[in-house]
C-alpha positions as CSV (number, residue, x, y, z in Angstrom):
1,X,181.6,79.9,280.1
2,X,181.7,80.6,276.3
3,X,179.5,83.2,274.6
4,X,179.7,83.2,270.4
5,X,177.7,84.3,267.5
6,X,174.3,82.4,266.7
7,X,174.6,81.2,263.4
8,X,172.6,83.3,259.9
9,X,169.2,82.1,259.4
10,X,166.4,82.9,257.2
11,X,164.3,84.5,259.9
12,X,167.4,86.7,261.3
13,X,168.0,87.5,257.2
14,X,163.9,88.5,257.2
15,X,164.3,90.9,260.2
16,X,167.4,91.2,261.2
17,X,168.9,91.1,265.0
18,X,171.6,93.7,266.8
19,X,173.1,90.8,268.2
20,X,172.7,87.5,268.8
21,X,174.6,85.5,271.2
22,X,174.8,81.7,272.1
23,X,175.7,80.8,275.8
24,X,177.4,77.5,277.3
25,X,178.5,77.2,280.7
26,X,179.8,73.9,281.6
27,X,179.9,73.4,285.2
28,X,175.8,73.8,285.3
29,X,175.7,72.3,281.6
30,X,174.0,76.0,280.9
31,X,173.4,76.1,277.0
32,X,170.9,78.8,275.1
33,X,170.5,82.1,272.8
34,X,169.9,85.4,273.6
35,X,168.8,87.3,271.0
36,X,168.5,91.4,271.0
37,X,166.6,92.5,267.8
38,X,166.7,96.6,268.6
39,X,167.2,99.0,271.0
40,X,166.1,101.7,268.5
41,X,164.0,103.3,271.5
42,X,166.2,102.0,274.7
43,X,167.6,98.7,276.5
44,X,165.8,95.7,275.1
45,X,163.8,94.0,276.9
46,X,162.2,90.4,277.0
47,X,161.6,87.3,279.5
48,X,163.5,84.3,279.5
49,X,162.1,81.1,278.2
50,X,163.3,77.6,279.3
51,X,162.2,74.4,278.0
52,X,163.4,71.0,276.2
53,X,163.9,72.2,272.7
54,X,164.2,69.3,270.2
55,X,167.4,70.9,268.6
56,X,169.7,74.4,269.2
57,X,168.1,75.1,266.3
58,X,164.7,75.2,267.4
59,X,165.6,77.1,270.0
60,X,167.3,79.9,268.2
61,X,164.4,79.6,265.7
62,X,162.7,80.5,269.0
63,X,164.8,83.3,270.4
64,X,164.9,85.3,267.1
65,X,161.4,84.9,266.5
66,X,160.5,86.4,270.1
67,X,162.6,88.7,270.4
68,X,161.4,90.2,267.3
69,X,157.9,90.2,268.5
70,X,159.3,92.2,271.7
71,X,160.1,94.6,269.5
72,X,156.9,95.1,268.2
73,X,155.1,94.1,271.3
74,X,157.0,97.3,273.1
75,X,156.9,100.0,270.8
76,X,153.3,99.6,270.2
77,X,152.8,99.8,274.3
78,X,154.4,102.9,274.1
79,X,157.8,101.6,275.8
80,X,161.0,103.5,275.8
81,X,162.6,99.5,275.5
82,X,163.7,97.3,272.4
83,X,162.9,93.9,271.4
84,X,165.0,91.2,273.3
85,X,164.3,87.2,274.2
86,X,166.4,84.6,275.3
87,X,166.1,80.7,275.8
88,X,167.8,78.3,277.6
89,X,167.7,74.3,276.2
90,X,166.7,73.1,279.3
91,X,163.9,70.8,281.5
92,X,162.5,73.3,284.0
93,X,161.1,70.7,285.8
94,X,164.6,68.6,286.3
95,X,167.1,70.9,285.1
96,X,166.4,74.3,286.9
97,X,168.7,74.8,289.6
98,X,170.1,78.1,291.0
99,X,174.0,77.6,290.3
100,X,172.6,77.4,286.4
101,X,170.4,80.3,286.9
102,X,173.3,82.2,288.2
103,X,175.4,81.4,285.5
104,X,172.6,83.1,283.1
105,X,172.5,85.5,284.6
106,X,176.1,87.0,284.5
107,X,175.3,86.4,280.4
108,X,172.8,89.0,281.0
109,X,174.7,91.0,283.3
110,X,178.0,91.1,280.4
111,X,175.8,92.8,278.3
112,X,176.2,96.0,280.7
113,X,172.3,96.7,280.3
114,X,171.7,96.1,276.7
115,X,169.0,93.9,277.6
116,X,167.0,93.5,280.8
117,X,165.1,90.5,281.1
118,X,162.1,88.7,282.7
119,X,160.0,85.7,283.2
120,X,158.4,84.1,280.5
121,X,157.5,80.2,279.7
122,X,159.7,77.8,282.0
123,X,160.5,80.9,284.4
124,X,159.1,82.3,286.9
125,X,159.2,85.6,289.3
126,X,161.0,83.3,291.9
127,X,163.7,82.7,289.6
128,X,164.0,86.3,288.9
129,X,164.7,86.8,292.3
130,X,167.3,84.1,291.6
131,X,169.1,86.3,288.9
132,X,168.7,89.3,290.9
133,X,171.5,87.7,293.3
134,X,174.1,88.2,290.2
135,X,172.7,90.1,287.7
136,X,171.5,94.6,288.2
137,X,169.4,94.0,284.6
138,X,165.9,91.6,286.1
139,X,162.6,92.8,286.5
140,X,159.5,90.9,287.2
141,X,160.9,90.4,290.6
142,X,158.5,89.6,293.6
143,X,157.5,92.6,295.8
144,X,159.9,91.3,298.8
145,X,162.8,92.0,296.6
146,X,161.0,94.9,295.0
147,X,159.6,94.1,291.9
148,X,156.2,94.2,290.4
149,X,155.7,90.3,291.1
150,X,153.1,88.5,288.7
151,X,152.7,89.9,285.2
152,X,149.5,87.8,284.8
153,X,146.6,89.7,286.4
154,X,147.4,93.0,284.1
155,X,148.0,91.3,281.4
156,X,144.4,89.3,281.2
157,X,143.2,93.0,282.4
158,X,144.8,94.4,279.4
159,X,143.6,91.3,276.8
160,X,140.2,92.2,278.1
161,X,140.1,95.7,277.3
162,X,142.0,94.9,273.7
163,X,138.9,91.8,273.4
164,X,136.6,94.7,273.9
165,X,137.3,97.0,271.7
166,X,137.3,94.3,268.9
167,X,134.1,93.7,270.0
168,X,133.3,97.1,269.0
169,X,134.7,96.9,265.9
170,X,133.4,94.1,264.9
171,X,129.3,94.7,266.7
172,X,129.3,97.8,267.5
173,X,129.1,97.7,271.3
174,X,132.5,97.3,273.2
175,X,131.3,94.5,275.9
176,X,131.2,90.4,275.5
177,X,127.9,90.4,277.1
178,X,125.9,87.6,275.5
179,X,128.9,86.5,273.1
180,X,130.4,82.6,273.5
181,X,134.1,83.0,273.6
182,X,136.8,80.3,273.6
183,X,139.6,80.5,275.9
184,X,142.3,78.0,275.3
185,X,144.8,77.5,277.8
186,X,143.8,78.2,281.7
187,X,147.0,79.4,283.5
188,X,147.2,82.2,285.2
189,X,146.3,84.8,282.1
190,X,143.9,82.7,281.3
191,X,142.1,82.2,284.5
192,X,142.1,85.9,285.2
193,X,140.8,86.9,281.8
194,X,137.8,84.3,282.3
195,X,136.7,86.7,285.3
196,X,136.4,89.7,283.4
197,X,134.7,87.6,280.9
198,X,132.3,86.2,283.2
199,X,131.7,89.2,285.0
200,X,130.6,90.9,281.7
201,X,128.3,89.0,280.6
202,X,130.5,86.4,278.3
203,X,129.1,82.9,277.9
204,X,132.8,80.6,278.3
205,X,134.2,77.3,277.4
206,X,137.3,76.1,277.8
207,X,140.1,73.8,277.2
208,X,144.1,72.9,278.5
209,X,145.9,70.2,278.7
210,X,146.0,70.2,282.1
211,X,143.2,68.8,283.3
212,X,143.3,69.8,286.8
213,X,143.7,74.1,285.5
214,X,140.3,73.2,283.8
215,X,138.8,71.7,286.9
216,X,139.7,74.8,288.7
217,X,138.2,76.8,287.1
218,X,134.9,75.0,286.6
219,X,134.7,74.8,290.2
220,X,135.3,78.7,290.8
221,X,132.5,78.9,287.5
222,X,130.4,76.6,287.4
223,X,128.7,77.6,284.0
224,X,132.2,77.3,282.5
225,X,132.2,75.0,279.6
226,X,134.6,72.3,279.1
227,X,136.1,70.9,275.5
228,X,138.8,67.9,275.6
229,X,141.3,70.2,273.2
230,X,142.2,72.8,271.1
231,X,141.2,70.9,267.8
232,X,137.5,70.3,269.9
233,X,137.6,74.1,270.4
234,X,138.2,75.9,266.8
235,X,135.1,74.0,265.8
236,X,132.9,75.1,268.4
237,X,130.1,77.7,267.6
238,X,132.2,80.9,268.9
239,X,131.7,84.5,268.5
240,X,135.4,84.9,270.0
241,X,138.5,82.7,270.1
242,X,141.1,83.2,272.5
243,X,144.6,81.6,272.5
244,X,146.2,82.0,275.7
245,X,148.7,79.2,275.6
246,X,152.0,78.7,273.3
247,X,152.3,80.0,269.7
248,X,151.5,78.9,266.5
249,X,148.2,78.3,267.4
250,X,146.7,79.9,263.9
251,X,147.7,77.5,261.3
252,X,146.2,76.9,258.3
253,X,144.1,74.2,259.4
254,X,142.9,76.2,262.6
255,X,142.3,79.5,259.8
256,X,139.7,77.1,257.6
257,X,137.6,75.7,260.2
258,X,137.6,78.2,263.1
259,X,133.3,79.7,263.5
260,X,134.7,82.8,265.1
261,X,134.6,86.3,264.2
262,X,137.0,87.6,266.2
263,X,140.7,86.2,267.4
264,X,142.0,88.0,270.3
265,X,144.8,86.1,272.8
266,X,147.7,85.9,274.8
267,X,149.7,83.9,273.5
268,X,152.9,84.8,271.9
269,X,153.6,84.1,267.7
270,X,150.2,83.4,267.4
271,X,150.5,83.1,263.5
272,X,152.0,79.6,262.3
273,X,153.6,81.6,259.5
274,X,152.6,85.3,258.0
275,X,150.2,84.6,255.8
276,X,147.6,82.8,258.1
277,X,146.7,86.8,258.4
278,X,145.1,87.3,254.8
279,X,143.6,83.8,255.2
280,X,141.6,85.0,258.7
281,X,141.2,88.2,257.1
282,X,139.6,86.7,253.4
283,X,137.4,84.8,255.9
284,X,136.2,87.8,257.8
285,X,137.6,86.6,261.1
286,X,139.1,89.9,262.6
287,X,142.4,89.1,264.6
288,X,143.4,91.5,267.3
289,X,147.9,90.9,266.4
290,X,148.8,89.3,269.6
291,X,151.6,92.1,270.4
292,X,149.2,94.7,270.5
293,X,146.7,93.1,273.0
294,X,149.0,90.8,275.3
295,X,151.3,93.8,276.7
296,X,149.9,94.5,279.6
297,X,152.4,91.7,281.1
298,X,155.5,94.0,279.8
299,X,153.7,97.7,280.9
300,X,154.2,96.4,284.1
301,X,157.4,94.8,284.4
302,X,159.0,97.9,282.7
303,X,157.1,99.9,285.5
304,X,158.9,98.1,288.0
305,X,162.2,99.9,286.7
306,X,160.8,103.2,287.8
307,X,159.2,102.0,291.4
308,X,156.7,100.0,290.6
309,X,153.1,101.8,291.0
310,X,150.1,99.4,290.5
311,X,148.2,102.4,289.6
312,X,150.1,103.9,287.5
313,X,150.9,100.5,285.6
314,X,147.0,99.7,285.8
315,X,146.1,102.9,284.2
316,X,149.0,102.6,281.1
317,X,148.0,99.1,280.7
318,X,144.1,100.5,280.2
319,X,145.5,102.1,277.0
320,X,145.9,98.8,275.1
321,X,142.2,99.1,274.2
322,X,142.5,102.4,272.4
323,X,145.6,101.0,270.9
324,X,143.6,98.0,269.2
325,X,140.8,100.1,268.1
326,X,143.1,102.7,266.5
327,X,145.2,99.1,264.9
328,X,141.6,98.0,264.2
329,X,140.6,101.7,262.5
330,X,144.0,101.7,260.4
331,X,143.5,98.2,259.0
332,X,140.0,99.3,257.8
333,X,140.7,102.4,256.4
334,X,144.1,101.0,254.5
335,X,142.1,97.6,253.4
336,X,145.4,95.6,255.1
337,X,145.2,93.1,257.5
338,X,145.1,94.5,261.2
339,X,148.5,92.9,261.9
340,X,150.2,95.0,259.0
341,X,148.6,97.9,260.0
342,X,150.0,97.6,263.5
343,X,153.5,96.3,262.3
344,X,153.7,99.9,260.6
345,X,152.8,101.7,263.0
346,X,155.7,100.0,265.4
347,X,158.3,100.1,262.6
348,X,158.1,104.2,262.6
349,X,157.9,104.7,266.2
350,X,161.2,102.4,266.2
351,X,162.9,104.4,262.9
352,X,162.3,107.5,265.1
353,X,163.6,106.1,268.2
354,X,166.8,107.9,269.9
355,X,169.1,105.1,268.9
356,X,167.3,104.3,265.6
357,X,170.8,105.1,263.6
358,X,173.5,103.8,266.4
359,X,173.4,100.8,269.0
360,X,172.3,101.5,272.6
361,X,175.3,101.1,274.4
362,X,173.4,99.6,278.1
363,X,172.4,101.2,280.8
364,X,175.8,100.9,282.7
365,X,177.8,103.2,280.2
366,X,174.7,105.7,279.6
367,X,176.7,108.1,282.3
368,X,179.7,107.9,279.9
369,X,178.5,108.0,276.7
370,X,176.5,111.1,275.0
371,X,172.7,110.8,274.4
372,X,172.3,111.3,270.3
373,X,169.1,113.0,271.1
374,X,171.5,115.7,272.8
């Protein structure tokens, strides 16, 4: 197995990364990036995504981008954990096996603790339990091993409370009762923030491109709208859009003809590129920045590092909707879109973080090396 250097890019230039590695193992035909943008306030920490990139690039492009968002996505949850993603160029439907998934995870477990990882697109908590076998740095395990098992029912419960208070913000009242919202992609987050919506009130359609995740849920709501896609969707009459699918769902095509007032999702990178922002924002469409509202997945997996306590998760996970109302307040009262005003306030938590000026050296040497808050 070989680990080296990813390659300079633009995007690691634009914010740049602690360490970026690329790993090949031959025997399993293993190949991805790992990529650790800070541990300014502890071990970073991110899932693992696998699918069929098109190029290495594309999947570095990938890595660095997430891992960055981590970054944000954590310090703005209030996480003592940095920003840290990796991706492995793989088919998880064909190529998935556990001798590769072992070899991944002694990558992880190399870095002594520098970054503890997850399950993200392509993954899933089985495979955690998987890496568990080889690696001490996995959470997101299932509750037989001792994890926190699946991230998806607190993080629609945390989109839900982040949906309402932009609600608020933008009609005064912090509930979807009455409102039509969109809801693209029907997977688990998906699924589970359609029952809060229904159960407030919230008038629903739908789309995914799995037909069948759309059935299912039409036959658990019968009231549940259906559209055949995203494009279908954007120009529906909405007083909410929600993308709860893969990224670069707000393009610039998507930011001239969506009706919505309000954008608030799960999905990762939701912005195609930065400035689809101040065009949603010149429209008057107020978007909820994605790694504010969809952290309820990573409150919980970082709770599982402690004991995981439902509870205790549940109730941290409750403070996402004061979080977007205070992003929400910020952007108002400093005239800047809301995902600059939260991008501040995660940069100086971060430049005030116990390893702000020097690298976290991983959990396994924390017993020999000082703590620079000391």
């Amino acid at each position: 197995m070989t680990a080296s250097p990813g390659p300079a890019t633009p995007t690691a230039s634009a914010a740049p990364h602690e360490e970026v590695i690329r790993f090949h193992d031959r025997a399993t035909g293993l190949v991805g990036y790992l990529a650790i943008h800070s541990t300014a306030l502890g071990p970073a920490m991110g899932g693992t995504r696998i699918q069929p990139y098109a190029s290495e690039e594309a999947a570095l492009a990938d890595a660095l981008n997430l891992s960055t968002a981590m970054s944000y996505k954590n310090a703005l949850a209030g996480l003592d954990h940095g920003g840290g993603k990796a991706v492995i160029v793989a088919d998880p439907a064909r190529d998935k096996t556990p001798a590769l998934l072992h070899a991944y995870g002694r990558v992880v477990e190399s870095l002594g603790g520098r970054y503890v990882t997850a399950a993200d697109a392509g993954s899933s908590v089985a495979d955690m339990d998987v890496l568990d076998e080889v690696c001490h740095f996995v959470t997101g395990r299932s509750p037989e091993r001792g994890g926190c098992g699946d991230s998806s029912i607190l993080t629609a419960y945390g989109l839900f409370e982040a949906m309402k208070a932009a609600a608020e913000a933008r009609w005064g009242e912090p509930t979807l009762a009455g409102r039509r919202v969109g809801v693209c992609g029907t997977g688990k987050v998906g699924t589970n923030l359609i029952r809060h919506l229904v159960g407030d009130g919230a008038r629903v359609v739908v789309t995914d491109v799995d037909p069948a995740a759309v059935a299912r849920v039409r036959a658990e709501h019968p009231d549940v709208e259906a559209v055949p896609d995203s494009a279908a969707l954007v120009r529906e009459p909405l007083d909410v859009y929600s993308p709860c699918a893969l990224g670069g769902a707000l393009d610039d095509e998507v930011a001239e003809v969506l009706t919505a007032a309000v954008v608030c999702g799960a999905a990762n990178n939701q912005l195609a590129y930065p400035g689809v922002a101040d065009r949603l924002a010149e429209r008057g469409i107020l978007y909820a920045p994605d790694f504010v509202v969809n952290a309820g997945g990573v409150i919980q997996i970082a709770d599982e590092l402690r004991g995981f306590d439902m509870e205790r998760a549940r109730a941290q996970v409750a403070g996402i909707g004061p979080t977007t109302r205070d992003v929400l307040a910020k952007a108002t009262e400093q005239g800047v879109p809301p995902v600059r005003a939260a991008e501040a306030i995660a940069e100086a938590r971060m430049a005030s973080g116990p390893w702000a000026d020097t690298l976290y050296p991983g959990l396994a040497a924390l017993r020999r090396v000082p703590d620079p808050a000391d």
